[in-house]
mmCIF file of the N, C-alpha and C atoms, coordinates in Angstrom:
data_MODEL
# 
_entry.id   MODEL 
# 
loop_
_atom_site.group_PDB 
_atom_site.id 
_atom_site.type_symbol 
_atom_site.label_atom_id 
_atom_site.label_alt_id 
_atom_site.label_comp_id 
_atom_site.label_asym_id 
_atom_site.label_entity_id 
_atom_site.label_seq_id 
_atom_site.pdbx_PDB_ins_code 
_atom_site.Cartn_x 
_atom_site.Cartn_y 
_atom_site.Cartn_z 
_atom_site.occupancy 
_atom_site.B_iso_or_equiv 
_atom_site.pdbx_formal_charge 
_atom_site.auth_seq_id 
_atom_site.auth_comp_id 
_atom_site.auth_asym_id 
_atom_site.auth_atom_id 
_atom_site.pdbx_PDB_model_num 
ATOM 1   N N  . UNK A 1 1  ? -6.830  1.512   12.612  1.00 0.00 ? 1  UNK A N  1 
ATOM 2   C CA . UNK A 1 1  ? -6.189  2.193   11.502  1.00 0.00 ? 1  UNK A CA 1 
ATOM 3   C C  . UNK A 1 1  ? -5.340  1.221   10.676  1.00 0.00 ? 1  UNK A C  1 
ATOM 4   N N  . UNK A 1 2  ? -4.543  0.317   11.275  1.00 0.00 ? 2  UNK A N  1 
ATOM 5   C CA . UNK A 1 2  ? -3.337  -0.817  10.217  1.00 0.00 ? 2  UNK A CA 1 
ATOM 6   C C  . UNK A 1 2  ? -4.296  -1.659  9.479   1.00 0.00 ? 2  UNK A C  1 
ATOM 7   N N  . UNK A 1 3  ? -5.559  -1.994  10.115  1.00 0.00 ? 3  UNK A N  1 
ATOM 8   C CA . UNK A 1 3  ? -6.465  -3.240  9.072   1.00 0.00 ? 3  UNK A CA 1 
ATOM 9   C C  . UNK A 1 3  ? -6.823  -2.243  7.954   1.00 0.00 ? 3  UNK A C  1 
ATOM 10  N N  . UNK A 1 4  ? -7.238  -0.782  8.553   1.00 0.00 ? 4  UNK A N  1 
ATOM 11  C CA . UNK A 1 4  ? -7.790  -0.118  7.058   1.00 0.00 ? 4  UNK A CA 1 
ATOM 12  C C  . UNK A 1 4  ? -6.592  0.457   6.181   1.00 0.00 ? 4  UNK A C  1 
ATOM 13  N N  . UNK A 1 5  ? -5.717  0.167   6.530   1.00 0.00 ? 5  UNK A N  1 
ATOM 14  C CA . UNK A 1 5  ? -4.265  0.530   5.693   1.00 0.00 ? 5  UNK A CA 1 
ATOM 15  C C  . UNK A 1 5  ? -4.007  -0.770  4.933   1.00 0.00 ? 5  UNK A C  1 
ATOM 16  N N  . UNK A 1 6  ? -4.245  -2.029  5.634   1.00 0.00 ? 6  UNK A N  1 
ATOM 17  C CA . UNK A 1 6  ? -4.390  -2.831  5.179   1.00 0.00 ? 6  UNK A CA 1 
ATOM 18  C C  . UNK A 1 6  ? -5.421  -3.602  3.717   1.00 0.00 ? 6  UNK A C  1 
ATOM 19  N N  . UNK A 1 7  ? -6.274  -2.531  4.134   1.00 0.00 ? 7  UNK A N  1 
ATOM 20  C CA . UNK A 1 7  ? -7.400  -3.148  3.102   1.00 0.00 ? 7  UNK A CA 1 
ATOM 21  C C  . UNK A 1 7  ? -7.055  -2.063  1.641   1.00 0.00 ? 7  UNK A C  1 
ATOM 22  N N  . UNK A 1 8  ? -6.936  -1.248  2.017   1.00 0.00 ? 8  UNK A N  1 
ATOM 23  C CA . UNK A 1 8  ? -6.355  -0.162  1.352   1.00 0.00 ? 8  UNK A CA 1 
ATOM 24  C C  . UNK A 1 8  ? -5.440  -0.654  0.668   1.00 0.00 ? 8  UNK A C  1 
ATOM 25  N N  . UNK A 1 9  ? -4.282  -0.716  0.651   1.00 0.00 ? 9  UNK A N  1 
ATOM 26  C CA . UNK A 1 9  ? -3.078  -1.677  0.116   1.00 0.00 ? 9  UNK A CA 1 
ATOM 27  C C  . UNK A 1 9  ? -3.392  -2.770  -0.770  1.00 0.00 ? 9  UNK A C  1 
ATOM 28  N N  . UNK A 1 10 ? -3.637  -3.998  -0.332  1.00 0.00 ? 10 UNK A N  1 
ATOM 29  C CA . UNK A 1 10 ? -4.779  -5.032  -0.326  1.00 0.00 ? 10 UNK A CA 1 
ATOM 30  C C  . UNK A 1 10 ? -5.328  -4.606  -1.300  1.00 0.00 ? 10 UNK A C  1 
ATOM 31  N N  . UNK A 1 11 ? -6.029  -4.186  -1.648  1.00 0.00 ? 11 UNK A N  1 
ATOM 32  C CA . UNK A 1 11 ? -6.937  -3.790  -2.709  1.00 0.00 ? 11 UNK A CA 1 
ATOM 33  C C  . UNK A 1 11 ? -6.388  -3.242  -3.689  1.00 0.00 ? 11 UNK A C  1 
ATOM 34  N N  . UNK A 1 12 ? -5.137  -2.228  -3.634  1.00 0.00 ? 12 UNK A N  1 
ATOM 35  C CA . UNK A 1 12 ? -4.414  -1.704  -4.324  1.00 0.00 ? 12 UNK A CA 1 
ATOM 36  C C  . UNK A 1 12 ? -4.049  -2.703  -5.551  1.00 0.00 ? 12 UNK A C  1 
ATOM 37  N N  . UNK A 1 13 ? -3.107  -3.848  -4.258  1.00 0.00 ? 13 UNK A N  1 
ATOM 38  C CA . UNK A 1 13 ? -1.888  -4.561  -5.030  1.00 0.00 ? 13 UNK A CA 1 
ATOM 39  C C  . UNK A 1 13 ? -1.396  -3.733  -5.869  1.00 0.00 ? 13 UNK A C  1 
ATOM 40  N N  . UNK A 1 14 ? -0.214  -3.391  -5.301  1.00 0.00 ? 14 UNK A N  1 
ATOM 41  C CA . UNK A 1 14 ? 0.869   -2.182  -6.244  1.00 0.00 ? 14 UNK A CA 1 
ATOM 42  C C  . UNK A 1 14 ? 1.441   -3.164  -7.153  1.00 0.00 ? 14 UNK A C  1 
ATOM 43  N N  . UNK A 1 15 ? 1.891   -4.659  -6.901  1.00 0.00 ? 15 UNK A N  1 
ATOM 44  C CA . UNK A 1 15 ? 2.746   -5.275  -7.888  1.00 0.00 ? 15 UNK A CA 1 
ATOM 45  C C  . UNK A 1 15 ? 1.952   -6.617  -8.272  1.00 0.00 ? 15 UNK A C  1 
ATOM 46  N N  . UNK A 1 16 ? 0.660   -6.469  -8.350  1.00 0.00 ? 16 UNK A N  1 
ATOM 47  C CA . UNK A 1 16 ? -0.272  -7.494  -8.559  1.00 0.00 ? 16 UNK A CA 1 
ATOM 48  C C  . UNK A 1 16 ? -0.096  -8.921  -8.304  1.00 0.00 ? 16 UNK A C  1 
ATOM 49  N N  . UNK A 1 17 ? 0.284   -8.981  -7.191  1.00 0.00 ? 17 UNK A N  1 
ATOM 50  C CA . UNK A 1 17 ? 0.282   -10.468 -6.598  1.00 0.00 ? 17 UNK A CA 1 
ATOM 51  C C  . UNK A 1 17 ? -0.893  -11.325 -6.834  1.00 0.00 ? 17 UNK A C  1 
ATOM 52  N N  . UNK A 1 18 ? -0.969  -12.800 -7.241  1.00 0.00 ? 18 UNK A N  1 
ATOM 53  C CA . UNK A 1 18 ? -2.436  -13.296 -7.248  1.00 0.00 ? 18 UNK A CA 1 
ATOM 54  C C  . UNK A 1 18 ? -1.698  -14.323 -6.798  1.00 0.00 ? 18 UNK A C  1 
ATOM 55  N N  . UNK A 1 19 ? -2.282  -15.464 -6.095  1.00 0.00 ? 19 UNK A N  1 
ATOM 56  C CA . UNK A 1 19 ? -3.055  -15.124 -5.348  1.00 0.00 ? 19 UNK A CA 1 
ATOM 57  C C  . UNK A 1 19 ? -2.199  -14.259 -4.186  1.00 0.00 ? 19 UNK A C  1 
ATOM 58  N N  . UNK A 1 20 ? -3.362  -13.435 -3.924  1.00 0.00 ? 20 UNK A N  1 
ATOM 59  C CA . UNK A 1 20 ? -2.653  -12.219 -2.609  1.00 0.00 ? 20 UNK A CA 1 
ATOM 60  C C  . UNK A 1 20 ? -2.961  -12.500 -1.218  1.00 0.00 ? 20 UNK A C  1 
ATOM 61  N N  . UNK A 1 21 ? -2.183  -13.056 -0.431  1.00 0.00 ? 21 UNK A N  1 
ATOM 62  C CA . UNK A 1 21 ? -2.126  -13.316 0.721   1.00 0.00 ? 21 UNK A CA 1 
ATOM 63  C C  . UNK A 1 21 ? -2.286  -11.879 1.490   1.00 0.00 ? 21 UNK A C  1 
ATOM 64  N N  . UNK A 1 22 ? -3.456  -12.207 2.754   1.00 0.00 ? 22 UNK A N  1 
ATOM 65  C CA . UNK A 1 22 ? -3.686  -11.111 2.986   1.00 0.00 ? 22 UNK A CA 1 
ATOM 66  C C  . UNK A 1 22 ? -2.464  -10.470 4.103   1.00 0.00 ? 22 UNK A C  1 
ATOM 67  N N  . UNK A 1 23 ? -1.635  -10.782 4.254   1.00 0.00 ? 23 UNK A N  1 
ATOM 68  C CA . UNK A 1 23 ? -0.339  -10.128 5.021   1.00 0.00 ? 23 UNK A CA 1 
ATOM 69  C C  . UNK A 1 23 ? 0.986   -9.839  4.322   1.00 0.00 ? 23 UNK A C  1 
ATOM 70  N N  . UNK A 1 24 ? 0.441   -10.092 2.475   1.00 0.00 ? 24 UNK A N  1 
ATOM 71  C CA . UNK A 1 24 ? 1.289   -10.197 1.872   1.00 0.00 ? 24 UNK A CA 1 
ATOM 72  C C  . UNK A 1 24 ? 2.312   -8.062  2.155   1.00 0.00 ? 24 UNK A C  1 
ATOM 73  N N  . UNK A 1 25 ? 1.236   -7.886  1.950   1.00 0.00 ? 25 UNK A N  1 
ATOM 74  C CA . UNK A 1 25 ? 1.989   -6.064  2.256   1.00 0.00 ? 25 UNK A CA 1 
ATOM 75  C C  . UNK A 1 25 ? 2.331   -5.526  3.700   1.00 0.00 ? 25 UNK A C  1 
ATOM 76  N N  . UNK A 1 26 ? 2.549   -6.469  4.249   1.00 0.00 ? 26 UNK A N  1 
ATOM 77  C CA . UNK A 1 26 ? 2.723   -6.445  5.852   1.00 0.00 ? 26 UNK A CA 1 
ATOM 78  C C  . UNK A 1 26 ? 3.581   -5.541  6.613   1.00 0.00 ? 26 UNK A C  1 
ATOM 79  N N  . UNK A 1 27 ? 4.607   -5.506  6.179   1.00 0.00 ? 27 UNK A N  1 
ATOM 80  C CA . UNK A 1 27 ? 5.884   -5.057  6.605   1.00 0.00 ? 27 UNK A CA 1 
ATOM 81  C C  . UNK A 1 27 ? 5.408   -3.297  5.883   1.00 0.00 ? 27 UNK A C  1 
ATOM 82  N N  . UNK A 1 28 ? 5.393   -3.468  4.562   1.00 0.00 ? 28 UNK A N  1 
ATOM 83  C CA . UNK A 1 28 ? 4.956   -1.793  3.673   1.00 0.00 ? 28 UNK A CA 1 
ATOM 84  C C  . UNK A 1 28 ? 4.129   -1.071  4.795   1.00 0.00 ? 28 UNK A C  1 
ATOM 85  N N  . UNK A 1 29 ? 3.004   -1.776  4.902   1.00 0.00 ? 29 UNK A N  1 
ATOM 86  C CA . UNK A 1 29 ? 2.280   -1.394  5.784   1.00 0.00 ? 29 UNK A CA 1 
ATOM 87  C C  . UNK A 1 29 ? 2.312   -0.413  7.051   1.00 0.00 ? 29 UNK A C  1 
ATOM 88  N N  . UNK A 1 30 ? 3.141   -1.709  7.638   1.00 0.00 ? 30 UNK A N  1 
ATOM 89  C CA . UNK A 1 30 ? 3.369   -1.287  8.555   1.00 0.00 ? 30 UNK A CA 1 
ATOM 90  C C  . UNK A 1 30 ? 4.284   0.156   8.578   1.00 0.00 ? 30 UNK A C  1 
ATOM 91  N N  . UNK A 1 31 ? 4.720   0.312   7.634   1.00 0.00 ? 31 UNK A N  1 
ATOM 92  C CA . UNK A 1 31 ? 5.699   1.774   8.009   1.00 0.00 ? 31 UNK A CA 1 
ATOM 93  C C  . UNK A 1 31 ? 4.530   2.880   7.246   1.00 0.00 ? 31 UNK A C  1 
ATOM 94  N N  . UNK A 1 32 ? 3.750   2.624   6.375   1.00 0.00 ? 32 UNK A N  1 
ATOM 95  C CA . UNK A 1 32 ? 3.378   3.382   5.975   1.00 0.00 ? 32 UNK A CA 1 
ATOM 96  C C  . UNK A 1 32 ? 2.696   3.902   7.600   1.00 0.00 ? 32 UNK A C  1 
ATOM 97  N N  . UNK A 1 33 ? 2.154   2.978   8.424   1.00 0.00 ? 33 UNK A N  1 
ATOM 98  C CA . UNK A 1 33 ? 1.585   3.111   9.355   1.00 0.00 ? 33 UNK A CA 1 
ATOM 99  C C  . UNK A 1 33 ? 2.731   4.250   9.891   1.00 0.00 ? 33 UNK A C  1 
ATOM 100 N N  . UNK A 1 34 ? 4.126   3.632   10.317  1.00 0.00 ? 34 UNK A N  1 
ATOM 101 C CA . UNK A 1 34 ? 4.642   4.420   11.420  1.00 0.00 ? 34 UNK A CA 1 
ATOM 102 C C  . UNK A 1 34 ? 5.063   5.971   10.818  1.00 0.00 ? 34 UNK A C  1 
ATOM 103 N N  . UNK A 1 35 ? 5.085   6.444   9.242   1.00 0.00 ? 35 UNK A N  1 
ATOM 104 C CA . UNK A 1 35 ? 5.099   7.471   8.842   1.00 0.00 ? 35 UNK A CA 1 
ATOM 105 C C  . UNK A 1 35 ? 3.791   8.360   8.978   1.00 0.00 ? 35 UNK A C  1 
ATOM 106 N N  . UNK A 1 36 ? 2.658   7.807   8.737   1.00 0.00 ? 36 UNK A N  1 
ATOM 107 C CA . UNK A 1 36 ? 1.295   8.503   8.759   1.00 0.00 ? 36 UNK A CA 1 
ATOM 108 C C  . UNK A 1 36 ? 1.391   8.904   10.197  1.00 0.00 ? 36 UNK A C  1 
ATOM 109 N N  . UNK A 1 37 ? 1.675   9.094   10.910  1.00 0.00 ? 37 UNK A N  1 
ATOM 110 C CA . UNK A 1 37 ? 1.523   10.350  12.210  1.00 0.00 ? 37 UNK A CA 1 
ATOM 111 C C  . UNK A 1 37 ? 2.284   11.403  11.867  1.00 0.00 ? 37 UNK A C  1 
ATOM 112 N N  . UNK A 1 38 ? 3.310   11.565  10.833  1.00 0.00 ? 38 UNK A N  1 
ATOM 113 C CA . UNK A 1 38 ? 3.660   13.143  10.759  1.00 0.00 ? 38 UNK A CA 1 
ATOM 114 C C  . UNK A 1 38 ? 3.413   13.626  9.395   1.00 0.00 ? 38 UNK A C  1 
ATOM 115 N N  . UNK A 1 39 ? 2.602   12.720  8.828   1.00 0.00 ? 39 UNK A N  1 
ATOM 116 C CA . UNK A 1 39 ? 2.454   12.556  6.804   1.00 0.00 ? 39 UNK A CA 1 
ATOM 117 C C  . UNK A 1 39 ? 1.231   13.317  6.702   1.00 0.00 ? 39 UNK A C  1 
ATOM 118 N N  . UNK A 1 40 ? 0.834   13.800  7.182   1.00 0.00 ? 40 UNK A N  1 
ATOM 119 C CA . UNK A 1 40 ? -0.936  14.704  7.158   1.00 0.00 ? 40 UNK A CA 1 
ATOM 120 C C  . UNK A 1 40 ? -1.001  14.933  5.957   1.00 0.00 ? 40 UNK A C  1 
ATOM 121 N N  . UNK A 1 41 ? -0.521  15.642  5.185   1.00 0.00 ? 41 UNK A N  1 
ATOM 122 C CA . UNK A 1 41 ? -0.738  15.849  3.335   1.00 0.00 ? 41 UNK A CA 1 
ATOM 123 C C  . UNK A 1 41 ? -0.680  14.586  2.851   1.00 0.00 ? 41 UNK A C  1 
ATOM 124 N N  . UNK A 1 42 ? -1.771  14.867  1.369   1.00 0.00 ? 42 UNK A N  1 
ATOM 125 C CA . UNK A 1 42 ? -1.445  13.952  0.443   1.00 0.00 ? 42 UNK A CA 1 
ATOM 126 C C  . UNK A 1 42 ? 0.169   13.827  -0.174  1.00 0.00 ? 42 UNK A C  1 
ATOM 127 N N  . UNK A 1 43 ? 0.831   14.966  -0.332  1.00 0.00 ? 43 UNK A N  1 
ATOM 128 C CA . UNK A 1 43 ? 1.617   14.725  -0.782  1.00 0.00 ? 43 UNK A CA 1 
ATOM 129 C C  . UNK A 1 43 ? 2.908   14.195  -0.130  1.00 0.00 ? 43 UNK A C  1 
ATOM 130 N N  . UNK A 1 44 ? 3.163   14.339  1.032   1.00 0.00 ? 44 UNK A N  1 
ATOM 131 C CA . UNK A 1 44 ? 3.722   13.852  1.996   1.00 0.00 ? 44 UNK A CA 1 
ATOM 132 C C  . UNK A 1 44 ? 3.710   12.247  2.077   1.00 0.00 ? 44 UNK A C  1 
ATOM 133 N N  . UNK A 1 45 ? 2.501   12.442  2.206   1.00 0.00 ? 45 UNK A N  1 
ATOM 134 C CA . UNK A 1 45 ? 2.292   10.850  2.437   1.00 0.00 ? 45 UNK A CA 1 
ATOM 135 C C  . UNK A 1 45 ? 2.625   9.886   1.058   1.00 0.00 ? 45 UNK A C  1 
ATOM 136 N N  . UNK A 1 46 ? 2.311   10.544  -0.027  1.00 0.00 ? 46 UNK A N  1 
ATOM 137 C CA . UNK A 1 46 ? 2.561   9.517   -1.137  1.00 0.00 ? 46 UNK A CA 1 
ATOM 138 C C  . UNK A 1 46 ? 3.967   9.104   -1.361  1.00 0.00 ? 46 UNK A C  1 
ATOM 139 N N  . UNK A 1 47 ? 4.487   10.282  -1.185  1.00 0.00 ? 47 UNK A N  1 
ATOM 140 C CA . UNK A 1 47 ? 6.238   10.233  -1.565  1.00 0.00 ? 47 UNK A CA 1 
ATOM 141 C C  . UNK A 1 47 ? 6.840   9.254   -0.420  1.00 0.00 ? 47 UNK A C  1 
ATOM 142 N N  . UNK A 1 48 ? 6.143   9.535   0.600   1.00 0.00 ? 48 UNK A N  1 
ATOM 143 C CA . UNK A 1 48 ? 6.812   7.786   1.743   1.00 0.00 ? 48 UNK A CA 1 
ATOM 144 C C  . UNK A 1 48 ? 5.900   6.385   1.048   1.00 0.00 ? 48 UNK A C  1 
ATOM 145 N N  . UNK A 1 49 ? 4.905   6.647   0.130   1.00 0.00 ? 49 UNK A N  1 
ATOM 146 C CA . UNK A 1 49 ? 4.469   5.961   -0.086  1.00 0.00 ? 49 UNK A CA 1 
ATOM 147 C C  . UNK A 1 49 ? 5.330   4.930   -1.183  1.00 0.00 ? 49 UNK A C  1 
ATOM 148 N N  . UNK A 1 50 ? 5.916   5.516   -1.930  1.00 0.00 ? 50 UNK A N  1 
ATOM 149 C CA . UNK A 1 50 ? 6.312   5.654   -2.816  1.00 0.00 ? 50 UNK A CA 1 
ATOM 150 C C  . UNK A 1 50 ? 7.663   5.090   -2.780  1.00 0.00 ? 50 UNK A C  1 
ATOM 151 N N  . UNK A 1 51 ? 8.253   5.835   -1.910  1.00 0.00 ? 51 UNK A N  1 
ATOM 152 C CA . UNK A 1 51 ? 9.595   5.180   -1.614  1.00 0.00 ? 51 UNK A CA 1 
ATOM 153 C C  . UNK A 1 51 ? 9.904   3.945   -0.798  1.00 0.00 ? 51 UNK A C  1 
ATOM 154 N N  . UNK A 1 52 ? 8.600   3.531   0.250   1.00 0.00 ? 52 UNK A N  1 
ATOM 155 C CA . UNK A 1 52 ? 8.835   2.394   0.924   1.00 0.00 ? 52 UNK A CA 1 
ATOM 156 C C  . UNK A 1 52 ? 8.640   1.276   -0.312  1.00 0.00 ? 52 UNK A C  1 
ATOM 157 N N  . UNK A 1 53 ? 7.820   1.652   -1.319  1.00 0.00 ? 53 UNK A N  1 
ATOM 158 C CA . UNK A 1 53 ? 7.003   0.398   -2.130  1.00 0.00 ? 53 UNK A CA 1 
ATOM 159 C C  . UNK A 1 53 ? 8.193   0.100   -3.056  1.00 0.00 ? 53 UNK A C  1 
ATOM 160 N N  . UNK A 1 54 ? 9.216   1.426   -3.740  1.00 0.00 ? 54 UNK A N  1 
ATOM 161 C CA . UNK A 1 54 ? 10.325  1.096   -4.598  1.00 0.00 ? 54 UNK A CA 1 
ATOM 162 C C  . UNK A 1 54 ? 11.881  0.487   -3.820  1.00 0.00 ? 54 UNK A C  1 
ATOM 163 N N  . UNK A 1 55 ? 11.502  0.519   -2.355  1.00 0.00 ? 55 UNK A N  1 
ATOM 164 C CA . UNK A 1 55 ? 12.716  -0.017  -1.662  1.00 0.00 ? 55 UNK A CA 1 
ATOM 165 C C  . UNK A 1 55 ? 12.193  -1.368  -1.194  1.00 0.00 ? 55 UNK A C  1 
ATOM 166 N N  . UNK A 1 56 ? 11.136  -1.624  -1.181  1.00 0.00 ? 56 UNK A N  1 
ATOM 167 C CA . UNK A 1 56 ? 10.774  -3.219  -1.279  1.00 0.00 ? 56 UNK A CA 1 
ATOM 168 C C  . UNK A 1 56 ? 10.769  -3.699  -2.239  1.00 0.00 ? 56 UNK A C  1 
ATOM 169 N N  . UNK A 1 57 ? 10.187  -3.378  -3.424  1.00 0.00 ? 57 UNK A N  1 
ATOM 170 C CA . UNK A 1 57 ? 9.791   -4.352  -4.631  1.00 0.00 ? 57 UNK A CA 1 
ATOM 171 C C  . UNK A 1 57 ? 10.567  -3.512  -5.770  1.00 0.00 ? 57 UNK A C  1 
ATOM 172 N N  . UNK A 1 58 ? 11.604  -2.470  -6.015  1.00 0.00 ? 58 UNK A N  1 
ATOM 173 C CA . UNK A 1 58 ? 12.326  -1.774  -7.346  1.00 0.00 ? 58 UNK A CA 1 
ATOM 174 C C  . UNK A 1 58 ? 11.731  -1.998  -8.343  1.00 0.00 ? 58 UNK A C  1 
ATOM 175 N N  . UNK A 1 59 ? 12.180  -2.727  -9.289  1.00 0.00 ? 59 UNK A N  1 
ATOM 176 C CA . UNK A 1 59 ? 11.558  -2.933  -10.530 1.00 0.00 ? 59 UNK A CA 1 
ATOM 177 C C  . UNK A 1 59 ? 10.242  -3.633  -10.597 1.00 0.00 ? 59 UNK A C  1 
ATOM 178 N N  . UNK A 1 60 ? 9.890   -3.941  -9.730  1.00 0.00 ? 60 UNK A N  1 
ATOM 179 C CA . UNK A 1 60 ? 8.638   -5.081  -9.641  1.00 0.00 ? 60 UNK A CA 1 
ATOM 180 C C  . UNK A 1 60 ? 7.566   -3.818  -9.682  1.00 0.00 ? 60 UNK A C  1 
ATOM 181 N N  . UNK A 1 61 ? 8.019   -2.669  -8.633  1.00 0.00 ? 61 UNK A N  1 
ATOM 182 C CA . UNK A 1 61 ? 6.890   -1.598  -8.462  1.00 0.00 ? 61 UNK A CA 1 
ATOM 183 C C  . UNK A 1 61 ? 6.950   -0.358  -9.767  1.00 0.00 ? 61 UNK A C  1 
ATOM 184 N N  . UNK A 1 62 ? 5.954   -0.724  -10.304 1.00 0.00 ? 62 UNK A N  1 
ATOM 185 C CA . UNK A 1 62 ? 6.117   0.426   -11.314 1.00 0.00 ? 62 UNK A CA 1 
ATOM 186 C C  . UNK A 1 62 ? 4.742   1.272   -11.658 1.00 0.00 ? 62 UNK A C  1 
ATOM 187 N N  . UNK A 1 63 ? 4.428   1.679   -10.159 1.00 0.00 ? 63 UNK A N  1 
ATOM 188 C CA . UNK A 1 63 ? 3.653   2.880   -9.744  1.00 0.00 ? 63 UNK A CA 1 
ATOM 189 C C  . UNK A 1 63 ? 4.365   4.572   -10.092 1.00 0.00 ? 63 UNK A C  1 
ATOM 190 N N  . UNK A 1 64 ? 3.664   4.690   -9.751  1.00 0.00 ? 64 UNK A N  1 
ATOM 191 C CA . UNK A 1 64 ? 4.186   6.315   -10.070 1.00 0.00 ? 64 UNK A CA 1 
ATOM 192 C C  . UNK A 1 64 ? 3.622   7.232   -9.506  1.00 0.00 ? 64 UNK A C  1 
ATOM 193 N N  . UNK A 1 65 ? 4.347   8.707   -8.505  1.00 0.00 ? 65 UNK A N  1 
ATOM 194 C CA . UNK A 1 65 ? 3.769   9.012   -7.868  1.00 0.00 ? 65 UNK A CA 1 
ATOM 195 C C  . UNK A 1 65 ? 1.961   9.085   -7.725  1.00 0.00 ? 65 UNK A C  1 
ATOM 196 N N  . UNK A 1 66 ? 1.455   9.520   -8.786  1.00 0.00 ? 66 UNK A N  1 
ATOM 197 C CA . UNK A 1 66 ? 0.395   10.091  -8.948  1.00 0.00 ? 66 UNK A CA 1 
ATOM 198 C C  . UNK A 1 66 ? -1.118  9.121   -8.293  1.00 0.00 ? 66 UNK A C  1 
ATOM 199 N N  . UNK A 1 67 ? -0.069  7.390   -8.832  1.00 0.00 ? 67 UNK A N  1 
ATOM 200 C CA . UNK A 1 67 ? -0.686  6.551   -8.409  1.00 0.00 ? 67 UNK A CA 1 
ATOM 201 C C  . UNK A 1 67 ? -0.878  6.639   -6.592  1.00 0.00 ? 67 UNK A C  1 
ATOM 202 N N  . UNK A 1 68 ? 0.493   6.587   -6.170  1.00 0.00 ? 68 UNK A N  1 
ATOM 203 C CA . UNK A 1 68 ? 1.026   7.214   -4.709  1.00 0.00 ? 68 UNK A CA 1 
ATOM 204 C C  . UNK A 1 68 ? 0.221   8.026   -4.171  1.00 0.00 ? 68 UNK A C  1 
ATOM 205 N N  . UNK A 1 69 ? -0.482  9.422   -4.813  1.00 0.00 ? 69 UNK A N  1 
ATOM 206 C CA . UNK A 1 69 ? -1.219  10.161  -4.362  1.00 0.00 ? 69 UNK A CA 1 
ATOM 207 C C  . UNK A 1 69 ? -2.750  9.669   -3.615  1.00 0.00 ? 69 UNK A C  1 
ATOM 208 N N  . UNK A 1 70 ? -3.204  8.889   -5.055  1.00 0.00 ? 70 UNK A N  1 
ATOM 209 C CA . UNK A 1 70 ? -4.552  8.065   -4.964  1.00 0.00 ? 70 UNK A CA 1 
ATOM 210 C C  . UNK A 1 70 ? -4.601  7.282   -3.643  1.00 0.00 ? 70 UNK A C  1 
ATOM 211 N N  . UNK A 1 71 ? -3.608  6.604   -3.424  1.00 0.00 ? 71 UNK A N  1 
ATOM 212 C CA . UNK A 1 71 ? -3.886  5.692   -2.663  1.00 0.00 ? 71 UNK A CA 1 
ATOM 213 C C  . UNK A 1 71 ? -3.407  6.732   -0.659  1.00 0.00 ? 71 UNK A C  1 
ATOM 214 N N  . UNK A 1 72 ? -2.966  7.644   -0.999  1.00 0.00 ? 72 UNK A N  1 
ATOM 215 C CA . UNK A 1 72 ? -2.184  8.380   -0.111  1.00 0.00 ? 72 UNK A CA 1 
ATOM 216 C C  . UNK A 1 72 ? -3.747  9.466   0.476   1.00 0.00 ? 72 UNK A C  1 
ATOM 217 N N  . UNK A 1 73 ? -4.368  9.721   -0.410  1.00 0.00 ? 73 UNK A N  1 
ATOM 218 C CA . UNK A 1 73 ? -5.836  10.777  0.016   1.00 0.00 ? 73 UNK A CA 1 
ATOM 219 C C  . UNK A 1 73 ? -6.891  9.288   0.376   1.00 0.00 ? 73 UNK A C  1 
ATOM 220 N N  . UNK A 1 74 ? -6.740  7.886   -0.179  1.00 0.00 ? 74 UNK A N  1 
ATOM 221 C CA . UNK A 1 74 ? -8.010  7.192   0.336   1.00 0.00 ? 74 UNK A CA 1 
ATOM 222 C C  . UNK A 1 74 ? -7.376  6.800   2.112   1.00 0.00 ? 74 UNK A C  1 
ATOM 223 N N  . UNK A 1 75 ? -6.202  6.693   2.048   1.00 0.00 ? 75 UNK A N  1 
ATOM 224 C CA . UNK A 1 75 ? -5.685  6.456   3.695   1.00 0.00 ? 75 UNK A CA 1 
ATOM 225 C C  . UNK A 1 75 ? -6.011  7.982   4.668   1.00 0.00 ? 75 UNK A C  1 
ATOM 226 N N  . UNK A 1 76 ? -5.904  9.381   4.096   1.00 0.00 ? 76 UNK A N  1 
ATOM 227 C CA . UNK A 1 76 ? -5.993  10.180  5.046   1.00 0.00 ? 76 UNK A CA 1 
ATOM 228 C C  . UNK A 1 76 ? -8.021  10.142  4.976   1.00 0.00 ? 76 UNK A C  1 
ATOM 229 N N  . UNK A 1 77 ? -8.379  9.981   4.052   1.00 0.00 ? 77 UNK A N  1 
ATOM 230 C CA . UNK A 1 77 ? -9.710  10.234  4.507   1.00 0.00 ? 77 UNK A CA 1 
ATOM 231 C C  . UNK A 1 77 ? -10.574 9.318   4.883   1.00 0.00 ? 77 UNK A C  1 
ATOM 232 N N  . UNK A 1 78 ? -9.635  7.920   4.794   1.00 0.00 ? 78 UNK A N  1 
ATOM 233 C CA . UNK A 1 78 ? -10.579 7.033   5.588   1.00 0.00 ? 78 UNK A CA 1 
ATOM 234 C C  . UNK A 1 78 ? -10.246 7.382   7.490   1.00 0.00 ? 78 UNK A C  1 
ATOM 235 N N  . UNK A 1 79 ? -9.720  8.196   7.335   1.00 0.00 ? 79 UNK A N  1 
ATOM 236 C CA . UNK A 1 79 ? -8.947  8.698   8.981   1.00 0.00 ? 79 UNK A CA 1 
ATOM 237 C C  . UNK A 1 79 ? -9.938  9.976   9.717   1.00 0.00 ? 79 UNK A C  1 
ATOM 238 N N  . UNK A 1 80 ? -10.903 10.620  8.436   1.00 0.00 ? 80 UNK A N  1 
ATOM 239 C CA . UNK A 1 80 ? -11.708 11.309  9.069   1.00 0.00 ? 80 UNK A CA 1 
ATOM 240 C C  . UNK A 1 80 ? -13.252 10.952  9.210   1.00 0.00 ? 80 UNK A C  1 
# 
């Protein structure tokens, strides 16, 4: 599940890193990881999504939920 959260992310680039080191979202990750066991909704999940990415990077991240959502339904359904 963390490599496909990983690739997920990764692919995202919320704050367009180039070149993007692939552990560059490591830490995000990882919590998105330790929230997704009680995050089952999309919407749940985006809003931790959301808030881990604006308490790492603030102004750098200028996603918006909706974006949050997108990336929040490709993590629960790569899970089924």
């Amino acid at each position: 599940m963390k490599n496909t959260i990983i690739n997920i992310i990764n692919d995202w680039n919320p704050i367009n890193i180039y070149p993007l080191l692939e552990d560059e979202y490591l830490d995000e990750t990882q919590q998105i990881l330790e929230v997704f066991e009680f995050s089952k909704t999309i919407d749940n999940l985006a809003n931790h999504i959301f808030s881990i990415f604006k308490e790492s990077f603030d102004k750098e991240f200028d996603k918006n939920i909706d974006d949050c959502k997108i990336i929040a339904r490709k993590i629960l359904e790569s899970t089924y």
